[in-house]
C-alpha beads as a LAMMPS data file, in Angstrom:
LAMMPS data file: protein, C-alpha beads

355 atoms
354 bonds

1 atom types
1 bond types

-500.0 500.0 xlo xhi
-500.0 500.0 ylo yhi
-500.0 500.0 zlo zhi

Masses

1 110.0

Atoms # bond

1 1 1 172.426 201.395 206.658
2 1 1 171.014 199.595 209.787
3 1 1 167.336 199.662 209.946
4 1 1 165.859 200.774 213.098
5 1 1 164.679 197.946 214.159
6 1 1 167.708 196.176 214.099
7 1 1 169.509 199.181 216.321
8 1 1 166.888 198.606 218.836
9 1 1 167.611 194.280 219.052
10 1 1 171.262 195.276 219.151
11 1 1 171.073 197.507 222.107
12 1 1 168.347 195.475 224.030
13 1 1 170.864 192.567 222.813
14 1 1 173.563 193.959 224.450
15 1 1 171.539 194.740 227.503
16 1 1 170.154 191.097 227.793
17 1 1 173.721 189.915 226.869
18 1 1 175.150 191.559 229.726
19 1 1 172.085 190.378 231.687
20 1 1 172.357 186.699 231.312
21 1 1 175.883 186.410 231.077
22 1 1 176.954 188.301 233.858
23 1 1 178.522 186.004 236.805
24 1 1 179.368 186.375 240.419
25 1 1 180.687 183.540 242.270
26 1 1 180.812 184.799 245.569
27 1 1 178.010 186.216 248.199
28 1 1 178.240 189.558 245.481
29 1 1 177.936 187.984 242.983
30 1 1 175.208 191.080 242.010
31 1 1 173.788 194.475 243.121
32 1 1 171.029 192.371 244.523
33 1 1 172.959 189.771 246.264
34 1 1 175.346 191.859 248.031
35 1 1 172.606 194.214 248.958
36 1 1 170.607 191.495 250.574
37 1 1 173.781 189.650 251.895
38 1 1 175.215 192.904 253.846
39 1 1 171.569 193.593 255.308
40 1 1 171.829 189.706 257.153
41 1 1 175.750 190.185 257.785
42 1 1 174.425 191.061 261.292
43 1 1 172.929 188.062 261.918
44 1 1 174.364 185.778 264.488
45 1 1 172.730 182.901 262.218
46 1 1 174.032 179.845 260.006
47 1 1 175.002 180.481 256.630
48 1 1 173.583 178.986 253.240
49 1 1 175.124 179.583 249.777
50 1 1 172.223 179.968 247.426
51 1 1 173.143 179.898 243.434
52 1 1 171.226 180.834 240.926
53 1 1 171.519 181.685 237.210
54 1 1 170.186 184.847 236.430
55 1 1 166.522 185.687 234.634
56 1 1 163.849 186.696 235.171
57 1 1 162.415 183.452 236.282
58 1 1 165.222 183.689 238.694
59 1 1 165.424 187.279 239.909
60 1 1 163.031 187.001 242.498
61 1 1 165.630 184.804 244.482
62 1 1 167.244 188.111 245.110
63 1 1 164.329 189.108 247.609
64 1 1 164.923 184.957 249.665
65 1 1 166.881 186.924 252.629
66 1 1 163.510 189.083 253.530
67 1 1 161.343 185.824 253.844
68 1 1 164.131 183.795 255.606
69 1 1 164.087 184.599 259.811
70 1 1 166.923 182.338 261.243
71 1 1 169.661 182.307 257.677
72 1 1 172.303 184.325 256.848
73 1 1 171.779 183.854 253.034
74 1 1 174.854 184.103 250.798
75 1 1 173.620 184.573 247.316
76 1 1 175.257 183.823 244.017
77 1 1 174.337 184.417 240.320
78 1 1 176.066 182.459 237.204
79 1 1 175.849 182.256 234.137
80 1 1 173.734 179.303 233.318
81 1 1 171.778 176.534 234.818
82 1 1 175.001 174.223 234.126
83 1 1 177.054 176.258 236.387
84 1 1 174.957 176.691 239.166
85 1 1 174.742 172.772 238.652
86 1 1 178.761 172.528 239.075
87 1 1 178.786 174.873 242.246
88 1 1 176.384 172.774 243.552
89 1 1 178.077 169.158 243.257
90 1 1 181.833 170.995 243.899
91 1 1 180.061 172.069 246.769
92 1 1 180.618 176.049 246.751
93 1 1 177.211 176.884 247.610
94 1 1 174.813 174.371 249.341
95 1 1 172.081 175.114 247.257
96 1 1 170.789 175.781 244.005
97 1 1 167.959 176.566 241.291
98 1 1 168.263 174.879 238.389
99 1 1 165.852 173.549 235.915
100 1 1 163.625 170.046 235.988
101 1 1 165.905 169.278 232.441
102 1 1 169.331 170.237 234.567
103 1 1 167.935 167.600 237.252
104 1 1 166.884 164.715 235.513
105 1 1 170.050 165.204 232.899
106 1 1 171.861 165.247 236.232
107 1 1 170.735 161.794 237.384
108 1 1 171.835 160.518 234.225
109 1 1 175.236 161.007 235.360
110 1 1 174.340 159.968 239.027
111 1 1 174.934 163.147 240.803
112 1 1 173.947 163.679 244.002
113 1 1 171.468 166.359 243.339
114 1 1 167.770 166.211 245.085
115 1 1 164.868 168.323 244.675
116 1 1 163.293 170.208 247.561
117 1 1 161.058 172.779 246.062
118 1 1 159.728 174.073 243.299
119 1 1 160.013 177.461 242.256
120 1 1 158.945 179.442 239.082
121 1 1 157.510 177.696 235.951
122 1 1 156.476 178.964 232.307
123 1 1 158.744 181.683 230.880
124 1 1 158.756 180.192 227.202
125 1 1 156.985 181.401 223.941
126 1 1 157.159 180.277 220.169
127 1 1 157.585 183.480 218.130
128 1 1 156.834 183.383 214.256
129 1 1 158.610 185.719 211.227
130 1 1 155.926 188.864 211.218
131 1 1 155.829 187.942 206.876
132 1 1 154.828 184.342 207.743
133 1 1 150.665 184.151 207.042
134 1 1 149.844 182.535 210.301
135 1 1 147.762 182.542 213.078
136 1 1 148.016 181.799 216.182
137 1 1 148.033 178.111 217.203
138 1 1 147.123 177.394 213.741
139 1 1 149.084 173.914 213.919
140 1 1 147.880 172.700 210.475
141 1 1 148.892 175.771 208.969
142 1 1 152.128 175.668 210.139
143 1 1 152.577 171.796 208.996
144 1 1 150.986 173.172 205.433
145 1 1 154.020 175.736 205.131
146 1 1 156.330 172.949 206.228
147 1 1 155.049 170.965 203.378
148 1 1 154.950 173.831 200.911
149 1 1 159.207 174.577 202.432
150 1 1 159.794 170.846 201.733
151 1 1 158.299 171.257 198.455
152 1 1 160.212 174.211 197.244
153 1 1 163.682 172.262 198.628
154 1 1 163.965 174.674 201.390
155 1 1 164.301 174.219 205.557
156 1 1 162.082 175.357 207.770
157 1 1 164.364 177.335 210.098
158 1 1 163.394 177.298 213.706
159 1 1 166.303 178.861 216.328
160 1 1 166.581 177.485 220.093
161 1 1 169.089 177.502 222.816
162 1 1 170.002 173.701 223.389
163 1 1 169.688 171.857 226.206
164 1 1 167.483 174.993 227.698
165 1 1 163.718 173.957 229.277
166 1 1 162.094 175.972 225.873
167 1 1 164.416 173.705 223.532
168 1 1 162.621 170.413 225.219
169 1 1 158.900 172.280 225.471
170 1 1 159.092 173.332 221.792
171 1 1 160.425 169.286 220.593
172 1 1 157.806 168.102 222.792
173 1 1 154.849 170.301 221.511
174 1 1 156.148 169.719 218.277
175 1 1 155.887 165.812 218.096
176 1 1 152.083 166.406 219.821
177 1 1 150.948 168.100 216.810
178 1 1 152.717 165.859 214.208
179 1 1 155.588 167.640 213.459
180 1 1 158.797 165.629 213.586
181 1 1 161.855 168.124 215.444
182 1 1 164.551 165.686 213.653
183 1 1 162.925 165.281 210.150
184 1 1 160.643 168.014 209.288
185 1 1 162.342 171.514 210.780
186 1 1 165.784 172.565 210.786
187 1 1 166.711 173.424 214.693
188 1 1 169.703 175.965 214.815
189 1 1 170.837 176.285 218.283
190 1 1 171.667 179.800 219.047
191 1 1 172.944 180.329 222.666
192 1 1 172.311 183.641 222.891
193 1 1 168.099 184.072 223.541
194 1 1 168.495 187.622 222.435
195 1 1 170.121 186.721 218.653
196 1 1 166.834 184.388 218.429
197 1 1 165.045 187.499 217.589
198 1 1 167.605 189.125 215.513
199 1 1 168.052 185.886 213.661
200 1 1 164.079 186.146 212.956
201 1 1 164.150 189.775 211.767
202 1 1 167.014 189.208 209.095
203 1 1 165.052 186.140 208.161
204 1 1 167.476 183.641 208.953
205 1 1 165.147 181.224 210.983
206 1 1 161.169 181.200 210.858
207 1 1 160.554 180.704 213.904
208 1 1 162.208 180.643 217.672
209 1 1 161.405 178.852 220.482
210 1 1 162.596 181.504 223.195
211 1 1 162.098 182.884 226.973
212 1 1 161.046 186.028 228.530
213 1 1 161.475 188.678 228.799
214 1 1 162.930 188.647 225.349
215 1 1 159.678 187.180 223.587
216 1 1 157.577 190.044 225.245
217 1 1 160.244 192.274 223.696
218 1 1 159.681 191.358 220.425
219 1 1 156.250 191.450 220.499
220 1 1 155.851 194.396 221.476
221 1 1 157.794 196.280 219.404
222 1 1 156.765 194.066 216.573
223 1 1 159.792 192.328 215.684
224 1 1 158.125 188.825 215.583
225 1 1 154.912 187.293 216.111
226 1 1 153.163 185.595 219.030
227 1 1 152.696 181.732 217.716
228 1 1 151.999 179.431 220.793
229 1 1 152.876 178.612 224.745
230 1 1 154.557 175.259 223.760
231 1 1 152.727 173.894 227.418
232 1 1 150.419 170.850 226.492
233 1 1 153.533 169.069 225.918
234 1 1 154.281 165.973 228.992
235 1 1 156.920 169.374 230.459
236 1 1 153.808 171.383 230.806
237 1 1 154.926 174.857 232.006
238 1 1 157.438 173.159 234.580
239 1 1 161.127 174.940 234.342
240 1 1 162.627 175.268 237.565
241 1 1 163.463 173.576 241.073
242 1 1 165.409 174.493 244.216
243 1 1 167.931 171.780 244.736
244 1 1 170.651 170.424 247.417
245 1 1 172.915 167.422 247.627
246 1 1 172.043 164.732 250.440
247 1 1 175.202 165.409 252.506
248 1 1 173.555 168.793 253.230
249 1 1 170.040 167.486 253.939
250 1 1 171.780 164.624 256.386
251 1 1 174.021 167.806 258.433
252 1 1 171.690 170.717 258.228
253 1 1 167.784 169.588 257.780
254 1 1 166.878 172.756 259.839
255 1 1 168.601 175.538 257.727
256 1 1 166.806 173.679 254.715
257 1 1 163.715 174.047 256.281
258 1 1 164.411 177.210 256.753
259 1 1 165.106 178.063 252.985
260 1 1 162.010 176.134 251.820
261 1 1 160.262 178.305 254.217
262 1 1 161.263 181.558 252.974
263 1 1 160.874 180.114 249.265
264 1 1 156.948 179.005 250.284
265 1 1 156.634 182.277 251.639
266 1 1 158.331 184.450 248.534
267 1 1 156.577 182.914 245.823
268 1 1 152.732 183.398 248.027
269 1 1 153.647 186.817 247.870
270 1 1 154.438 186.774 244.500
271 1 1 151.488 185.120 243.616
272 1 1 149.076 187.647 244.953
273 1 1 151.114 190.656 244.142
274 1 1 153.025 190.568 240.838
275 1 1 154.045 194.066 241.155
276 1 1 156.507 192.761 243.697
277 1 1 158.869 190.717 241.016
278 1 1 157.857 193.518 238.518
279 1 1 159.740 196.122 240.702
280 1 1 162.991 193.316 241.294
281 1 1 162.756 192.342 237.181
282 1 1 162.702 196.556 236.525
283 1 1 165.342 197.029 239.144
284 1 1 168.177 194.757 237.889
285 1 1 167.382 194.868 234.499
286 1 1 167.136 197.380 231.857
287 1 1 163.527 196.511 230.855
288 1 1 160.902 198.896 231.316
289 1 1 157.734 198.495 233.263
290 1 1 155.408 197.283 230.132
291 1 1 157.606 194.924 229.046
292 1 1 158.379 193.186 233.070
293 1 1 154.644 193.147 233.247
294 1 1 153.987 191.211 229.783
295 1 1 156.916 188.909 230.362
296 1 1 155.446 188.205 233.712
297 1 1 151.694 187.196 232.280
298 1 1 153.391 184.089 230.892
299 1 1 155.370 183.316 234.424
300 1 1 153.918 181.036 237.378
301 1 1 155.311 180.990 241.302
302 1 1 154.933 177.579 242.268
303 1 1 156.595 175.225 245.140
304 1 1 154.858 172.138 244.499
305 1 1 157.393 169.495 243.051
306 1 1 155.310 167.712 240.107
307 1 1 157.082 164.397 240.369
308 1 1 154.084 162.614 237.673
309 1 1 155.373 165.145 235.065
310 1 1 159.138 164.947 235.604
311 1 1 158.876 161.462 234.830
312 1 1 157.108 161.930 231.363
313 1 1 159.981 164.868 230.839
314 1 1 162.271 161.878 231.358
315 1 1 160.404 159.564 228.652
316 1 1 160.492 162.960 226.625
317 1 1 163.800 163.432 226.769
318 1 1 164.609 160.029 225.923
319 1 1 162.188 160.161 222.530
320 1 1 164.579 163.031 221.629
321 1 1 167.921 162.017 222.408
322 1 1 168.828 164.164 225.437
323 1 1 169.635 161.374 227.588
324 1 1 170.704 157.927 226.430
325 1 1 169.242 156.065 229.756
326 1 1 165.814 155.251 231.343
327 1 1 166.603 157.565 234.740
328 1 1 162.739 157.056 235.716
329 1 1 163.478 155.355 238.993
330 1 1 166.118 157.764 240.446
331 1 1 163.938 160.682 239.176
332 1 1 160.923 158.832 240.798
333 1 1 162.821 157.871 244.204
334 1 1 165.117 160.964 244.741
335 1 1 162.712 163.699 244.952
336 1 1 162.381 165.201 248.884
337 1 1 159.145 166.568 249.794
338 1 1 159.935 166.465 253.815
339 1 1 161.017 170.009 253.932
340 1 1 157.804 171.655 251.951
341 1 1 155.622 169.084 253.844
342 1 1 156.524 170.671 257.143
343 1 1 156.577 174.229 255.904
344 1 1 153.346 173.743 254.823
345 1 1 151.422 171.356 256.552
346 1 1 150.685 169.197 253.544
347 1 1 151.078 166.000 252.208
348 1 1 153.872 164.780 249.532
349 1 1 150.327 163.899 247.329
350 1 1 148.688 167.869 247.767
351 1 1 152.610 168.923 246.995
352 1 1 152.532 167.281 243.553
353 1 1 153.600 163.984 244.142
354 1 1 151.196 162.123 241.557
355 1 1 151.025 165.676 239.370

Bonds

1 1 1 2
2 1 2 3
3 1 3 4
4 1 4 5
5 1 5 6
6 1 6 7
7 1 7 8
8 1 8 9
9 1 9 10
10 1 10 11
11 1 11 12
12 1 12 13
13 1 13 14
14 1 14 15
15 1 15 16
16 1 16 17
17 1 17 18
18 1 18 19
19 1 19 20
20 1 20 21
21 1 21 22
22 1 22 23
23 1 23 24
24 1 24 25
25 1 25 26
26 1 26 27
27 1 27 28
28 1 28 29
29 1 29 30
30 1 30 31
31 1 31 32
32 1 32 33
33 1 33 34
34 1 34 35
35 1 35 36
36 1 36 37
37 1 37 38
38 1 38 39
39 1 39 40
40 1 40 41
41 1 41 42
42 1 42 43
43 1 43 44
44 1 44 45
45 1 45 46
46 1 46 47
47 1 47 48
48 1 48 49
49 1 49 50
50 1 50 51
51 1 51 52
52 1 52 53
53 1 53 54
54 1 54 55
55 1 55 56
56 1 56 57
57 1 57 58
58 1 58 59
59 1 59 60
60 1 60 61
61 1 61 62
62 1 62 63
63 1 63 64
64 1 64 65
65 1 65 66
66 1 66 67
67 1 67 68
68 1 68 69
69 1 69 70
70 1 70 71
71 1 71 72
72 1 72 73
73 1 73 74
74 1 74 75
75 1 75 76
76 1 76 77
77 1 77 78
78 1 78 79
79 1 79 80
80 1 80 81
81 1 81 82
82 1 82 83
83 1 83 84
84 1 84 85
85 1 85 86
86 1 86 87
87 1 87 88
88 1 88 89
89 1 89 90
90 1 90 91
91 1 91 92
92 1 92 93
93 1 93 94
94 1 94 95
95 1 95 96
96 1 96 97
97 1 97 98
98 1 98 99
99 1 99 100
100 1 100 101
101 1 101 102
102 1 102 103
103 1 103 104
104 1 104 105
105 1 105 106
106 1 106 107
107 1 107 108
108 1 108 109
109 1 109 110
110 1 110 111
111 1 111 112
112 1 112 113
113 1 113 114
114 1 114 115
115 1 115 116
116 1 116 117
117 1 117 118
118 1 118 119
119 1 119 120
120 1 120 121
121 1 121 122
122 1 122 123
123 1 123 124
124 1 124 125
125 1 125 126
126 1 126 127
127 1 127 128
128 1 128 129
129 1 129 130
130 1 130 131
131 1 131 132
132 1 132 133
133 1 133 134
134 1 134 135
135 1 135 136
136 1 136 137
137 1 137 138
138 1 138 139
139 1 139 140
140 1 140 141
141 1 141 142
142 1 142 143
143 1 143 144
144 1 144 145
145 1 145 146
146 1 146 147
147 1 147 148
148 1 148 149
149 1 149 150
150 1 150 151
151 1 151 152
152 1 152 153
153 1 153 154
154 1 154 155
155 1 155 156
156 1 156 157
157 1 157 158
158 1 158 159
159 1 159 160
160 1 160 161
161 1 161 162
162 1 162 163
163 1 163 164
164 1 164 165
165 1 165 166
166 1 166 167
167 1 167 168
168 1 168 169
169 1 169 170
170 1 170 171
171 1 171 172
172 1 172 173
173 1 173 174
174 1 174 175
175 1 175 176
176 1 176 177
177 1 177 178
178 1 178 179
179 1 179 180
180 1 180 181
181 1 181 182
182 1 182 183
183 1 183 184
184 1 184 185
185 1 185 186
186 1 186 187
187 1 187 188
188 1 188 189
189 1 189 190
190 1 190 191
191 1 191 192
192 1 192 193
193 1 193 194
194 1 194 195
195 1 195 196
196 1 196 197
197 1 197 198
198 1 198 199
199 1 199 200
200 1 200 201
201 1 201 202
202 1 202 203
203 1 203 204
204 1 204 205
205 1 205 206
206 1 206 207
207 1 207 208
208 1 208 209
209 1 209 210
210 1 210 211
211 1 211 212
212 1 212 213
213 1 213 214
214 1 214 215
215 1 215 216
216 1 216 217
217 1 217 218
218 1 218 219
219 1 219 220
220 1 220 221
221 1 221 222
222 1 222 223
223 1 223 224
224 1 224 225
225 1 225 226
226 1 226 227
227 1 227 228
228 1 228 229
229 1 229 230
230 1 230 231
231 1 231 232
232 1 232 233
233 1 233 234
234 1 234 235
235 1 235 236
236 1 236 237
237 1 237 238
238 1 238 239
239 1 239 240
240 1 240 241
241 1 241 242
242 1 242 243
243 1 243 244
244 1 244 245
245 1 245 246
246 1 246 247
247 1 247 248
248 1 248 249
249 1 249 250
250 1 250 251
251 1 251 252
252 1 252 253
253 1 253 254
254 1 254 255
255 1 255 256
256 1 256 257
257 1 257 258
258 1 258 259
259 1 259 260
260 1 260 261
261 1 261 262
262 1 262 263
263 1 263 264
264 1 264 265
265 1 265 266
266 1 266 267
267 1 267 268
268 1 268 269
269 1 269 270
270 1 270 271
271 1 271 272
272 1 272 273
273 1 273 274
274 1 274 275
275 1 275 276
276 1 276 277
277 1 277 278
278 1 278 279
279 1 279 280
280 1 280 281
281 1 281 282
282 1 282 283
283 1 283 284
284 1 284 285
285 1 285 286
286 1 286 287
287 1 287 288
288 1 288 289
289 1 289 290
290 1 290 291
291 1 291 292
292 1 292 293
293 1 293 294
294 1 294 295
295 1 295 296
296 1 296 297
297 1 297 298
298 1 298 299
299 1 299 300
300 1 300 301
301 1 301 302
302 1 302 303
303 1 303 304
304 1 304 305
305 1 305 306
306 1 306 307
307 1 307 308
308 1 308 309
309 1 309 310
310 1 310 311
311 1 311 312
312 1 312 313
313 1 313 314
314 1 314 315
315 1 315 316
316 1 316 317
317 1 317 318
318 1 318 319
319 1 319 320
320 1 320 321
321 1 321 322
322 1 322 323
323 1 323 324
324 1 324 325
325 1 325 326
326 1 326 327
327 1 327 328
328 1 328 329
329 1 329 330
330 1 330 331
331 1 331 332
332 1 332 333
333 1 333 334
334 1 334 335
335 1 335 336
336 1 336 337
337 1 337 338
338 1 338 339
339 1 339 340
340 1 340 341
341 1 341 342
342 1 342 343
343 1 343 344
344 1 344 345
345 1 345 346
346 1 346 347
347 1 347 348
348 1 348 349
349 1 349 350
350 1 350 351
351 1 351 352
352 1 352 353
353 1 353 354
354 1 354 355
């Protein structure tokens, strides 16, 4: 017999599933792209393809078109970061929203990718097995049962999604507290974010490093407990930017301005009225109101581009392997703040230059 609680993961699973694998390459790519994209079909205006890969760190990209005056906006949703990163440099869409890892993994392999905004950041939480006798934060504790795992011959199980923003957060926080990601846990990459809580309940992993709105999920239903925001770490809460290639910043500065604009003026909104990306998160997803508005307290709108942090997410991710090269000078170089400078009337160093 199935116990409840494992009917409910595998129905919110398959909801999630469906979620964050769904993929539209075109301007309908989903209900909320096409509905935006027919509303500005009317518009004698240039048009910008806009990818994104859906989330609900990403969702309120679906709501660009009302805060953009003088675009026609063509969105497009995909299924990960990586392919909105290949649309981008194949040049199918112009721009894109990816994460700071996606970026500075991308100047590794000296794409033409450059950041023009920021966007949303936070979005990941450490969830502990409900049996495990630990509190939250409780650091030494958790290296005590590491020990007392070690002692008995057994691995400390901890499930992540590779290669996502929470995989790097979690390593990071991990080596800051004294816990060694390579040596001292066992990290089984599990694609899927929603199978990081199912993996938890059949006891398969301890722990998992995983993103909203799944991790409000579980907790409120009591599938897994609450262990830390992995955010002291050099990544701090930073996951995503708005991106372009320099080709398209060369031909069509004004249209980019234009984006940035509507991005600047989105994410205020968003910031002083959560209800707003509540409503978009409830409307193309099948979460209910509670759970958008606990996945949202660990969420953060914010344009600034926080070049002194992506650099220390580049010594990071060299500590742990991600990328075999010192990119710290294209990373350092590449980053365009001309767009959100004139948007906003502020300087590259109040738009996180030296953050």
């Amino acid at each position: 017999m199935i116990r409840k609680g494992l009917k409910v993961w595998m129905v919110a699973g398959l909801a999630m599933t469906l979620l964050l694998t769904a993929c539209g390459t075109t301007k309908t790519g989903d209900g909320a792209a096409s509905q935006n994209d027919s509303k500005n079909a009317s518009k004698p205006n240039p048009i910008i393809k806009l990818g994104y890969a859906k989330s609900v760190m990403s969702y309120p990209m679906t709501l660009l078109p009302d805060t953009t005056k003088n675009l026609n906006l063509e969105l497009s949703s995909f299924s990960s970061g990586n392919d909105v990163l290949t649309a981008l440099v194949s040049k199918s869409i112009d721009v894109a929203q990816i994460t700071y890892l996606h970026y500075i993994t991308a100047m590794g392999k000296d794409l033409d990718i450059v950041p023009i905004s920021g966007q949303v950041n936070g979005g990941t939480d450490i969830l502990i097995h409900k049996g495990l006798d630990l509190k939250e934060e409780d650091w030494d504790g958790l290296k005590k049962i590491i020990t007392d795992f070690k002692a008995q011959k057994k691995p400390f199980r901890v499930a992540a999604s590779r290669g996502s923003a929470q995989d790097i957060q979690m390593r990071g926080e991990f080596l800051l507290h004294g816990i060694d990601p390579l040596k001292d846990v066992q990290i089984i990459n599990i694609p899927n974010v929603t199978d990081h809580i199912t993996a938890i309940e059949k006891g398969e992993v301890e722990m998992a490093t995983t993103v909203e709105p799944v991790a409000s999920m579980a907790k409120l239903n009591g599938t897994a407990k609450h262990f830390s925001f992995p955010y002291n770490q050099a990544a701090g809460k930073l996951t995503n930017l708005i991106v372009t290639r320099s080709d398209v910043i060369k031909e069509r500065p004004q249209d980019l301005k234009e984006v940035v604009g509507g991005i600047v003026g989105l994410l205020n909104k968003l910031d002083t009225d959560k209800k707003i990306w509540i409503d978009v998160v409830n409307k193309y997803t099948p979460l209910d109101e509670k759970t958008g508005s606990e996945a949202l307290k660990n969420a953060y709108p914010d344009y600034k581009i926080h070049r002194k942090s992506a650099l220390a997410i580049v010594t990071m991710m060299k500590e742990l392997n991600y990328i075999q090269t010192d990119v710290s000078e294209k990373v350092g170089t590449n980053i365009d703040y001309t767009f959100l400078s004139q948007v906003t009337g502020k300087s590259k160093e109040e738009l996180g230059y030296n953050d």
